[in-house]
C-alpha positions as CSV (number, residue, x, y, z in Angstrom):
1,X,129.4,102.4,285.2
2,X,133.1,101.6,285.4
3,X,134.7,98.1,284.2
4,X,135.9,97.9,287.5
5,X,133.0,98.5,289.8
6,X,131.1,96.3,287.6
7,X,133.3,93.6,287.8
8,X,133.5,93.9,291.4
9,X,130.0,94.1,291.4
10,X,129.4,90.4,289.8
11,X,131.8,88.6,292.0
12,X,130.1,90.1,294.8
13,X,127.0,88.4,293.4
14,X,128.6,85.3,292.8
15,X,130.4,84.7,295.7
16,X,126.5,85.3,297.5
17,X,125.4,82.7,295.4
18,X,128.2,79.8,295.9
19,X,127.0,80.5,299.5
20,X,123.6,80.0,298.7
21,X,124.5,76.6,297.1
22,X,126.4,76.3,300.3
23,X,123.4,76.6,302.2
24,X,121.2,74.1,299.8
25,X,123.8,71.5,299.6
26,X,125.6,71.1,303.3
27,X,123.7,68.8,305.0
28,X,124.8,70.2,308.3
29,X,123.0,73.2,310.2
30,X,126.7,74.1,311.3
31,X,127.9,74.3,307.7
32,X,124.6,75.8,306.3
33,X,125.8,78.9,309.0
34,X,129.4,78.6,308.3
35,X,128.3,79.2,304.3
36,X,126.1,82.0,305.0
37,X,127.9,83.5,308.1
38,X,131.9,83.7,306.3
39,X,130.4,84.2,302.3
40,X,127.9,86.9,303.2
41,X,130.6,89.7,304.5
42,X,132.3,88.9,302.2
43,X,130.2,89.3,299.0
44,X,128.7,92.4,300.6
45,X,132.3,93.8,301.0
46,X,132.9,93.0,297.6
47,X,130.1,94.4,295.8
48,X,130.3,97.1,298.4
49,X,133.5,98.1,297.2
50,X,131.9,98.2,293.4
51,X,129.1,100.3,294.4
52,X,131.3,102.2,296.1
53,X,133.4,103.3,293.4
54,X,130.6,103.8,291.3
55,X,128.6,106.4,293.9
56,X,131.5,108.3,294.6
57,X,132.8,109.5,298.0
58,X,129.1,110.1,300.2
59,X,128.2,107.0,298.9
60,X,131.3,105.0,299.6
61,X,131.3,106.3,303.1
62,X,127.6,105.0,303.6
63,X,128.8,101.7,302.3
64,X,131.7,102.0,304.4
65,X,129.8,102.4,307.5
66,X,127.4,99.4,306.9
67,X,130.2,97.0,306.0
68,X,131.9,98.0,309.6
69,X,128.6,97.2,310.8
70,X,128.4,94.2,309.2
71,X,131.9,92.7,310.1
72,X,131.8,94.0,313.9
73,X,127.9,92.3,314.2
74,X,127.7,89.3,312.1
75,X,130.6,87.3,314.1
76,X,128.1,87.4,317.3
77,X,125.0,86.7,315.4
78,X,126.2,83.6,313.6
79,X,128.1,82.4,317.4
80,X,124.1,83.0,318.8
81,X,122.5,81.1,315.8
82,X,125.3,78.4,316.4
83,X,124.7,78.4,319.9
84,X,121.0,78.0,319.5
85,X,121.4,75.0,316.7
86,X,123.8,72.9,319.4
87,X,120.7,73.6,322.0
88,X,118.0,72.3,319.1
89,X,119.3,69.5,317.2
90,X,120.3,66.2,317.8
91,X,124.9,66.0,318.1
92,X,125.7,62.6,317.9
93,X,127.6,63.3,314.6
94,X,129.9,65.6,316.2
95,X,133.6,64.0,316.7
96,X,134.4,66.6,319.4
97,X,131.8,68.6,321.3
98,X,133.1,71.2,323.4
99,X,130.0,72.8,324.4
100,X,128.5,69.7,325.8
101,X,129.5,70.6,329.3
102,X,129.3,73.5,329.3
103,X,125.4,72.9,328.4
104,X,124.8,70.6,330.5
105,X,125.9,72.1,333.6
106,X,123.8,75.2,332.4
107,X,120.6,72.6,332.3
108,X,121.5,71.4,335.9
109,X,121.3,74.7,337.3
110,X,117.9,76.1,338.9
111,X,118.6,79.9,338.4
């Protein structure tokens, strides 16, 4: 294994764990996704790139291919799991809350 892919390789690693302190420490849902949803493409791009130079060029295009997957999917996903918090949990903390409206005329509506 190459200096370089290893070391890519670790800081991949260790950027997915400072977002899994994220996750533990935040005491907000919204920051426990915006840890998880901003540090895990980007550790997975990181060791991605590692692996990548390690496997050679099939492999690299594999990895390729899953971390286009991953950056044109996870934006949506982590805007349906916010969505789905500010419907679930109590938003009295918030300073400004955008969605509010929106919401509620969604609730008031009999379709």
């Amino acid at each position: 294994m190459t200096v370089l892919a290893t070391t890519l390789m670790v800081i991949g690693g260790a950027v997915a764990v400072l977002a899994g302190i994220g996750i533990l420490r935040f005491s907000t849902p919204y920051a426990r996704l915006h840890a998880a949803g901003k540090a895990s493409p980007v550790a997975f791009l990181i060791a991605a790139v590692g692996a990548g130079i390690q496997l050679g060029a099939g492999g690299a295009a594999a990895l390729a291919i899953a971390g286009a997957a991953m950056v044109l999917t996870l934006p949506v996903g982590v805007h349906l799991l916010f969505k789905a918090v500010h419907r679930t949990t109590d938003n009295r903390h918030l300073l400004v809350d955008d969605l509010a409206p929106a919401e509620d005329e969604a609730d008031q509506d009999p379709r």
